[in-house]
C-alpha positions as CSV (number, residue, x, y, z in Angstrom):
1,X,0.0,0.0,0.0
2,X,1.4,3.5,-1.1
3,X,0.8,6.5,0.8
4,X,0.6,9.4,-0.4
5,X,1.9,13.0,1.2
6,X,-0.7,15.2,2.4
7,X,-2.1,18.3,-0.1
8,X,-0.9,21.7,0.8
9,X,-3.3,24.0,-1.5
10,X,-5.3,25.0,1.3
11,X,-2.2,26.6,3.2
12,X,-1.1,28.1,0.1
13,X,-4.6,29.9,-0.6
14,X,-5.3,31.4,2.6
15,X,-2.7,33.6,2.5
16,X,-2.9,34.6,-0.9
17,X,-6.8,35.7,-0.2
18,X,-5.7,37.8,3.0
19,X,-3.4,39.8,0.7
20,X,-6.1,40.0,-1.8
21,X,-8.3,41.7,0.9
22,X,-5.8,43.7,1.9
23,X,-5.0,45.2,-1.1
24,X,-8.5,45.7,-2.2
25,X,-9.5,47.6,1.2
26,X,-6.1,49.9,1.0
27,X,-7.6,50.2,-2.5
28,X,-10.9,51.4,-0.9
29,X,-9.0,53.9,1.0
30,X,-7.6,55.6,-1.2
31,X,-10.6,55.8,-3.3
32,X,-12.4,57.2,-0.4
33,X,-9.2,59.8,0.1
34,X,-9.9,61.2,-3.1
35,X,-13.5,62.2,-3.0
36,X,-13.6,63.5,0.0
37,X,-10.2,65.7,-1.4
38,X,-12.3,66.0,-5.1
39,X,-15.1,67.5,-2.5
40,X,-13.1,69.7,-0.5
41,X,-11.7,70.9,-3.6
42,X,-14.9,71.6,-5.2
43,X,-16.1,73.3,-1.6
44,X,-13.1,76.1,-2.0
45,X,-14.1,76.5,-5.6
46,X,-17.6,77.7,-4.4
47,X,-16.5,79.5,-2.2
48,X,-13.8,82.0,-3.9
49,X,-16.3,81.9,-6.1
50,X,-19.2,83.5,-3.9
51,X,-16.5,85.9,-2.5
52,X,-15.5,87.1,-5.8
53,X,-19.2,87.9,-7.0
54,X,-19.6,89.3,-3.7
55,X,-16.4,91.3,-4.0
56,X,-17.3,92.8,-7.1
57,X,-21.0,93.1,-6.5
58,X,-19.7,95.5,-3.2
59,X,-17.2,97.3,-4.9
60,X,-17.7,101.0,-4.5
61,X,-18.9,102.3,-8.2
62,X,-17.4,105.8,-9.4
63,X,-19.6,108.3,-8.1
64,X,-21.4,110.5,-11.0
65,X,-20.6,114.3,-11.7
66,X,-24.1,115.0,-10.1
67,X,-23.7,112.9,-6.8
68,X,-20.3,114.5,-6.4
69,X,-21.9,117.9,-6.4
70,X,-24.6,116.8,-4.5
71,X,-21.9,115.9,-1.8
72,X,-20.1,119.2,-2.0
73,X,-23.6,121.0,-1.2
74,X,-24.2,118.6,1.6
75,X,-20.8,119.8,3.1
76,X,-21.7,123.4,2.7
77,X,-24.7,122.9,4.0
78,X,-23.5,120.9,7.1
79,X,-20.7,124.1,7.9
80,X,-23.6,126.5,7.5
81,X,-25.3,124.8,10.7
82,X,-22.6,125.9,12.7
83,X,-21.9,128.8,14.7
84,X,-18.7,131.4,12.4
85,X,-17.6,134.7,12.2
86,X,-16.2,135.1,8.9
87,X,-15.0,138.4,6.7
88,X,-15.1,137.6,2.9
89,X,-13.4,141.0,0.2
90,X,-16.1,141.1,-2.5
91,X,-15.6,142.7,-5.7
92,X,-19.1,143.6,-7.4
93,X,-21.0,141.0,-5.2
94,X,-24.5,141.6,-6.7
95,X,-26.0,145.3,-6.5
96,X,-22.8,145.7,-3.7
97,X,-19.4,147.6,-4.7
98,X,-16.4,146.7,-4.1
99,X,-15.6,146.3,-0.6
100,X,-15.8,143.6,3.1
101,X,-19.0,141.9,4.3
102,X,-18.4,140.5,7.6
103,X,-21.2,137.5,8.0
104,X,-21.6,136.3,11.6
105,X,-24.0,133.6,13.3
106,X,-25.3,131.4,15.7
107,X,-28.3,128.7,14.9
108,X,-30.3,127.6,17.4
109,X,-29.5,124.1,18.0
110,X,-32.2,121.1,16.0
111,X,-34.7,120.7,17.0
112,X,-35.6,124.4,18.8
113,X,-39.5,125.5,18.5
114,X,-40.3,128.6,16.9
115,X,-43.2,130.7,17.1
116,X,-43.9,132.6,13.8
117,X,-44.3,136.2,14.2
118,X,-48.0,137.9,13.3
119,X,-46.8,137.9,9.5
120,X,-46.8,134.1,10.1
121,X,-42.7,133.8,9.3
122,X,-41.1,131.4,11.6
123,X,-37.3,132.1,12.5
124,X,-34.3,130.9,15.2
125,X,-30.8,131.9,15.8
126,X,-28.6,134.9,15.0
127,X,-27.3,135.9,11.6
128,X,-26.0,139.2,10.5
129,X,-23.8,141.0,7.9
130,X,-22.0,144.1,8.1
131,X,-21.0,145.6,4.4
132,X,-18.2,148.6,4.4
133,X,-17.6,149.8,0.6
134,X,-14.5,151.1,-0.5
135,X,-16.2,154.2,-1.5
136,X,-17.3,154.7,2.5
137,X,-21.2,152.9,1.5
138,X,-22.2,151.0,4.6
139,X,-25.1,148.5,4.9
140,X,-25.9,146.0,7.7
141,X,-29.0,143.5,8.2
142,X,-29.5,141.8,11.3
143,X,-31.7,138.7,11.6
144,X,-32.7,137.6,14.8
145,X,-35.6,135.1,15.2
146,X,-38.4,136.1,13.5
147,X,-37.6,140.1,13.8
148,X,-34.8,142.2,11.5
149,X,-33.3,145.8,11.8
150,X,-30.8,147.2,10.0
151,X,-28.6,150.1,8.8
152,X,-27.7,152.4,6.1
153,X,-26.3,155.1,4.8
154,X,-26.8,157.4,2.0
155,X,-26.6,156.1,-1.5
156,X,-24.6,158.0,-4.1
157,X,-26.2,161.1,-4.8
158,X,-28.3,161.6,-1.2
159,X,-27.0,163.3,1.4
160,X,-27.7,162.7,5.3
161,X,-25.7,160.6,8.2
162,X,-26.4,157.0,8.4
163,X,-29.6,155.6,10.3
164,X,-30.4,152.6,12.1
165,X,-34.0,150.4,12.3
166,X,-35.7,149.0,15.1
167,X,-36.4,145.6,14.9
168,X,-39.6,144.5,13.1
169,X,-41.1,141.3,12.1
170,X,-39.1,139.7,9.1
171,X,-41.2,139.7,5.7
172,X,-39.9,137.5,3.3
173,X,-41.7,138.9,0.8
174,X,-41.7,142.7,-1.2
175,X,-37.5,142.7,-1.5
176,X,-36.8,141.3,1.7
177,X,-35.2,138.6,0.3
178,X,-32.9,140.6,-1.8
179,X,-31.4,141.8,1.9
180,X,-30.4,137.9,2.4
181,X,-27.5,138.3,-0.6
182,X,-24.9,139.7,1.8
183,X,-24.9,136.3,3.6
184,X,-22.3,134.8,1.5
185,X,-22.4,131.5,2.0
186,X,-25.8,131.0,1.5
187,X,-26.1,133.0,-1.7
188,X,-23.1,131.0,-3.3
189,X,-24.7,128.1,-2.2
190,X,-28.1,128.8,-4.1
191,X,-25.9,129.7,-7.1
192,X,-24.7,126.4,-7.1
193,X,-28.0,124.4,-7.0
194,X,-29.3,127.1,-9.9
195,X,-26.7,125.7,-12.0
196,X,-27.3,122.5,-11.1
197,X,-30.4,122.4,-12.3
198,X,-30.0,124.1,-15.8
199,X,-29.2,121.0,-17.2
200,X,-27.3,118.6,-19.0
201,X,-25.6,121.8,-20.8
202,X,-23.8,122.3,-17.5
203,X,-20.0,121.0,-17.7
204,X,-18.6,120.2,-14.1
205,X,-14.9,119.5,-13.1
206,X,-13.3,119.5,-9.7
207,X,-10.0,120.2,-8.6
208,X,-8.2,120.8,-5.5
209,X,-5.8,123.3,-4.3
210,X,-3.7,124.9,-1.5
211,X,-4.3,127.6,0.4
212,X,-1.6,128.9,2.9
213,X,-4.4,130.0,5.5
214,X,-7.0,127.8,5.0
215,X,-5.6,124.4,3.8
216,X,-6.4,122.2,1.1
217,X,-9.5,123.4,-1.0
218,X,-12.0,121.6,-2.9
219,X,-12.9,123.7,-6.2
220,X,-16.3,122.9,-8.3
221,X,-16.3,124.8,-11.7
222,X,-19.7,125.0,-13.3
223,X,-20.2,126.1,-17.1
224,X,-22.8,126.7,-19.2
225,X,-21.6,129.0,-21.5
226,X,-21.3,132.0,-21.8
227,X,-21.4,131.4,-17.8
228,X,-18.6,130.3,-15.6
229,X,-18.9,129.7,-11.6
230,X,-16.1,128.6,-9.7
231,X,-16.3,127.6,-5.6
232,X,-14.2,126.3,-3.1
233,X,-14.3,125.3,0.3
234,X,-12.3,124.2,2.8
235,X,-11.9,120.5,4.2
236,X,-15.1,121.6,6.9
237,X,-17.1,122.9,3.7
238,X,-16.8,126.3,4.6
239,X,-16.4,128.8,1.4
240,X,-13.1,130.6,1.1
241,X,-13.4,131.3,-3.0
242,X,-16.3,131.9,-5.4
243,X,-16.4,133.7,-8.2
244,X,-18.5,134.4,-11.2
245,X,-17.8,135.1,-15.2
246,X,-20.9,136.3,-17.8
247,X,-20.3,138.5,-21.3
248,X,-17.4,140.5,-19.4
249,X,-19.4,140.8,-16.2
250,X,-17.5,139.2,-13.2
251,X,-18.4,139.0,-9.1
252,X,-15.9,137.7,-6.9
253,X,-15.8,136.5,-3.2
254,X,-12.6,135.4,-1.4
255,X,-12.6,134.6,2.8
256,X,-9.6,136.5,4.4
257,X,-10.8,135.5,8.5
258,X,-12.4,133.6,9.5
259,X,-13.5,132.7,13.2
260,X,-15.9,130.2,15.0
261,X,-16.7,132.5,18.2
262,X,-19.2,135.6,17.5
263,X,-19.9,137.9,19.9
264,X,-23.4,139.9,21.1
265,X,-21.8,142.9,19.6
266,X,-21.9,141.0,15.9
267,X,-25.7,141.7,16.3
268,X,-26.1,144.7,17.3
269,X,-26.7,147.9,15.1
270,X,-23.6,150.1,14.3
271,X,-25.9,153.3,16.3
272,X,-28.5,153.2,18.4
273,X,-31.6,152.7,16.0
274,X,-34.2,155.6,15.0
275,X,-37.0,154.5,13.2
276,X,-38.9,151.7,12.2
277,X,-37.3,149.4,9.3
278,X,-37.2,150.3,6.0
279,X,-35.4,148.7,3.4
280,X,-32.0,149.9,2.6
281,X,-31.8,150.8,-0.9
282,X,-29.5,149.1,-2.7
């Protein structure tokens, strides 16, 4: 009887299964390794992409000619709420000659109640200009709440010293506005806007420059020919240059002090008033 040695297959299979398994999980692994990397790469993707549209989408866009003046007016107007004393040389400044208009004021703060007067005007705060001519004219208009005085003296070709009103309910009616022109700022400001709204015709540009009192300066030039209007203000929006050009007629208004601390005495008549008010006749 032969005998025959024992098979080893089953030894040799086992461990050729194991590395099978082995090989297909490590396999498995890897394959799991790069989706979740193909995810997270596809996660950052989205995600600079969002920030790029929302980058752009928040960008700051050039602001137009027309907001830009609309911002230079809002400056003006914000330096106008505040308390000055400032002394501007004018040079044919409306129906004025050549001369100095000191402007002084103090508003009331927001927010104060008023009670119109019996012409039914409603007014706050202290404003004032005094105009000395370089020809010895002097004019001066005083506005303090609702009531105004002011004084005068002779215009060319009258004789007489000059006189001073008692204060009388304001009327801003029958030339009474015409009195508000010697406030500078606000008369350069309402030039402005009347510009503004001529139209498309009007050509703006800006520019900056330097001035050795007053700092850097913010120039708006407005044209609509044959008309050319130039101001500029200061970093706090107050106006230290303005002028006007029309068919050889020119007006010009430059700040040579300027102050934030008025006094009582900046609203008081230059005498002791006289008679009731009457428009000075400009």
């Amino acid at each position: 009887m032969t005998i025959s040695p024992a098979r080893n297959d089953l030894s040799r299979e086992v461990p050729v299964s194991a590395e099978l398994l082995i090989k297909e999980a490590q396999r498995a692994s890897r394959r799991r390794r790069m989706r979740n990397l193909a995810i997270v790469f596809i996660a950052l993707i989205a995600v600079t992409t969002i920030t790029v549209i929302q980058t752009m989408n928040g960008a700051p866009s050039k602001p137009t000619p027309e907001t830009a003046v609309v911002r230079f007016v809002d400056s003006m107007k914000h330096a106008s709420d505040t308390r000055f004393v400032a002394t501007y040389r004018v040079a044919n400044f409306i129906f004025f000659q050549r001369g100095v208009i000191t402007v002084a004021q103090i508003p009331n703060p927001p927010g104060t109640k008023v009670t119109p007067n019996v012409d039914g005007y409603s007014g706050s705060g202290r404003y004032a200009y005094l105009f000395r001519g370089a020809k010895g004219r002097v004019a001066q208009w005083i506005k303090i709440g609702s009531n105004v005085s002011g004084c005068e003296t002779p215009t060319l070709g009258r004789k007489g010293p000059m006189a001073c009103s008692r204060p009388s309910p304001y009327i801003p009616s029958n030339g009474f506005a015409e009195e508000d022109v010697g406030f500078v700022p606000t008369y350069v400001m309402q030039s402005i806007q009347g510009f503004t709204s001529k139209g498309p015709g009007n050509k703006l540009q800006f520019t900056t420059r330097v001035s050795k009192q007053f700092g850097r300066l913010t120039c708006l030039t407005q044209t609509l020919a044959p008309m050319i209007q130039t101001t500029c203000i200061d970093q706090s929006g107050y106006v230290v240059l303005w002028s006007y050009h029309s068919d050889g007629h020119s007006m010009s208004v430059t700040l040579t002090t300027f102050n934030r601390h008025p006094t009582a005495k900046d609203f008081r008549t230059l005498i002791k008033p006289t008679k009731a008010l009457v428009l000075p006749p400009f």
